[in-house]
N, C-alpha and C positions, 0 to 999 in steps of 0.2 A: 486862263479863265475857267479852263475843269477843274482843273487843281482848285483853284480857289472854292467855287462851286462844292467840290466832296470834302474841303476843309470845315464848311461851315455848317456842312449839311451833318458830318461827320461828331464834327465836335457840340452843334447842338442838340441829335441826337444822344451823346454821351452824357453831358450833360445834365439831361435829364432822367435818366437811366441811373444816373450815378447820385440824383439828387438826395437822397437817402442817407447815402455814406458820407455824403460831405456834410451834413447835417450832424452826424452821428461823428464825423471825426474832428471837425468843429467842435462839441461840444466837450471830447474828451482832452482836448487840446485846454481849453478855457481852464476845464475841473486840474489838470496835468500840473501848470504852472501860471506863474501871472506874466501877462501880456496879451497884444494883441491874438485874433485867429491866423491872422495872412500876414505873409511877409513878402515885402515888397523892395525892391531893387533896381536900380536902373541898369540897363543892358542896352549894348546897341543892336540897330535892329537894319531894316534894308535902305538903302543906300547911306547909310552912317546916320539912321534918325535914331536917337535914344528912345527907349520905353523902358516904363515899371513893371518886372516881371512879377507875375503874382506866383507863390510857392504856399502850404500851410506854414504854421513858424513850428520850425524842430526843434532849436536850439533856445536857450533863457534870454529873458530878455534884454536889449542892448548888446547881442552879440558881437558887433562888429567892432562895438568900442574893446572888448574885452580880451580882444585876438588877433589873431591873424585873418586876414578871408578867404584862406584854402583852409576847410577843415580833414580831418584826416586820422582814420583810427576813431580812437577812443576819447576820442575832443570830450572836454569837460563839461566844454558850454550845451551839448547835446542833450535832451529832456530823456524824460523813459521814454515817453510814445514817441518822440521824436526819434529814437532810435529804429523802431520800426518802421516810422512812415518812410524813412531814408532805404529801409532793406526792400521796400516792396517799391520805392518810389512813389508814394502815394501820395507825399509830399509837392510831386510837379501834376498834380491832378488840376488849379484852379489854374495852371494856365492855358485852359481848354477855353478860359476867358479870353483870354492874350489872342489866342485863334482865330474865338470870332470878332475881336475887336477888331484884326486885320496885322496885328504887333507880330506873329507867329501863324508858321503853318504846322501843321502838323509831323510832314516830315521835312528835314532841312539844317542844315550845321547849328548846332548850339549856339545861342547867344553869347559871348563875351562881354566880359567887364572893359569900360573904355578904356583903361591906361594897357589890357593886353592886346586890344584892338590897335590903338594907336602904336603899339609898339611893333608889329606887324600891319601897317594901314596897305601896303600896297597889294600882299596878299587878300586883304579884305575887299580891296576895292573890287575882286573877282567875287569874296565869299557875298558880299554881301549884294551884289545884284541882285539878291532872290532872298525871299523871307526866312530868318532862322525858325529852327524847327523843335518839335521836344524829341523830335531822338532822328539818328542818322547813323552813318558807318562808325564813327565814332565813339557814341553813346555804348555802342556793341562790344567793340576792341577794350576801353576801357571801362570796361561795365565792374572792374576789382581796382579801380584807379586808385583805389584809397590803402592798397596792399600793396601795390607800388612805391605809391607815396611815404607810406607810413616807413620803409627804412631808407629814405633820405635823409638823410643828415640835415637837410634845409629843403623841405618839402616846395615851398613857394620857388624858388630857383629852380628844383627840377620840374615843377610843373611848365614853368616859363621856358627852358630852356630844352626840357628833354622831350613833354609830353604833348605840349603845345601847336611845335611844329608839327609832329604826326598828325593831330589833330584838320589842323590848316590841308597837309595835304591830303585827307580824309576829306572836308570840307570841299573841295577843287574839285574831287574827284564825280563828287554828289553832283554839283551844277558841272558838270560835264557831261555825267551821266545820265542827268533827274528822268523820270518819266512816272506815268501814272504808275504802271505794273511794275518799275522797283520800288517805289513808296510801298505799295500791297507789301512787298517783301519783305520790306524794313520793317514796318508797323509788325506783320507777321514773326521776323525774328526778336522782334522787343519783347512780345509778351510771353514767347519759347520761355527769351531768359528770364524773364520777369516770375512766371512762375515756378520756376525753378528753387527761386527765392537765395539763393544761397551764395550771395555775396553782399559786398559791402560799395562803397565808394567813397572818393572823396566829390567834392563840389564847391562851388564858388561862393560860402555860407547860404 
């Protein structure tokens, strides 16, 4: 109930604070390329309920038809500004909506796509007792996921196979651990690296 409570309090605050930017990266997104501003996605969410994650859109339009859905490196389908909103993560800013809709909390294992969900369902049945989050232990470890990826010979494979699991038990470890005062931590170490600025990722387009 606190958690949820400084989730909402948390991200409506931000929100508004942030009203500006999204306005301003909204519009540059529009003038950038054509398509929509938001991209939206379905992800499973706590106890295996799907939601539409909201993200700004990086990539051209129809990406998903156009690729694969791990991007990675120097993806073609990736816009200019799209290229930066991915380096700063500014890209997962509108799902401060997802938060207060109640879809996400703020910290908590990353959402998955259902067929990686289903493919590990019984490890999830633990992850997913409790709301996925926009960043956790994971989010940290692989915060150069996409320099990883990128010398795969078959990047989707080794995400599924190599990096996934890590991931999961990364995820285990969080609802084992959660508490208000590591959230503080995590949130604290995100924006370390965040400001940092100086890496890339992959993500689930």
């Amino acid at each position: 109930m606190v958690k949820r409570l400084f989730d909402i309090t948390a991200a409506a605050l931000a929100l508004l604070l942030l009203l500006p930017c999204f306005l301003v990266v909204a519009a540059i997104i529009k003038i950038d390329s054509e398509g929509p501003t938001l991209f939206k996605q379905e992800r499973m969410g706590r106890d295996f309920r799907p939601f539409l994650i909201y993200k700004f859109r990086t990539m051209v339009k129809d990406a998903p038809r156009l690729g694969r859905p791990i991007t990675v490196g120097e993806d073609r389908r990736i816009t200019r500004i799209g290229r930066y909103l991915r380096r700063f993560k500014l890209d997962e800013l509108p799902q401060l909506i997802n938060v207060i809709k109640g879809d996400m909390s703020l910290v908590g294992p990353r959402p998955e796509l259902r067929r990686y969900v289903e493919a590990f369902r019984e490890d999830y049945r633990q992850i997913l007792t409790i709301r996925p989050g926009l960043t956790d232990f994971a989010s940290l470890k692989f915060i150069d996921e996409a320099r990883e990826l990128a010398a795969a010979a078959d990047p989707e494979t080794a995400y599924h196979q190599r990096i996934l699991p890590v991931k999961i038990a990364l995820a285990k470890q969080y609802v084992n651990e959660q508490s208000l005062r590591l959230d503080f931590l995590l949130l604290a170490r995100t924006f370390t690296k965040l400001l940092g600025g100086k890496h890339d990722r992959a993500c689930l387009i």
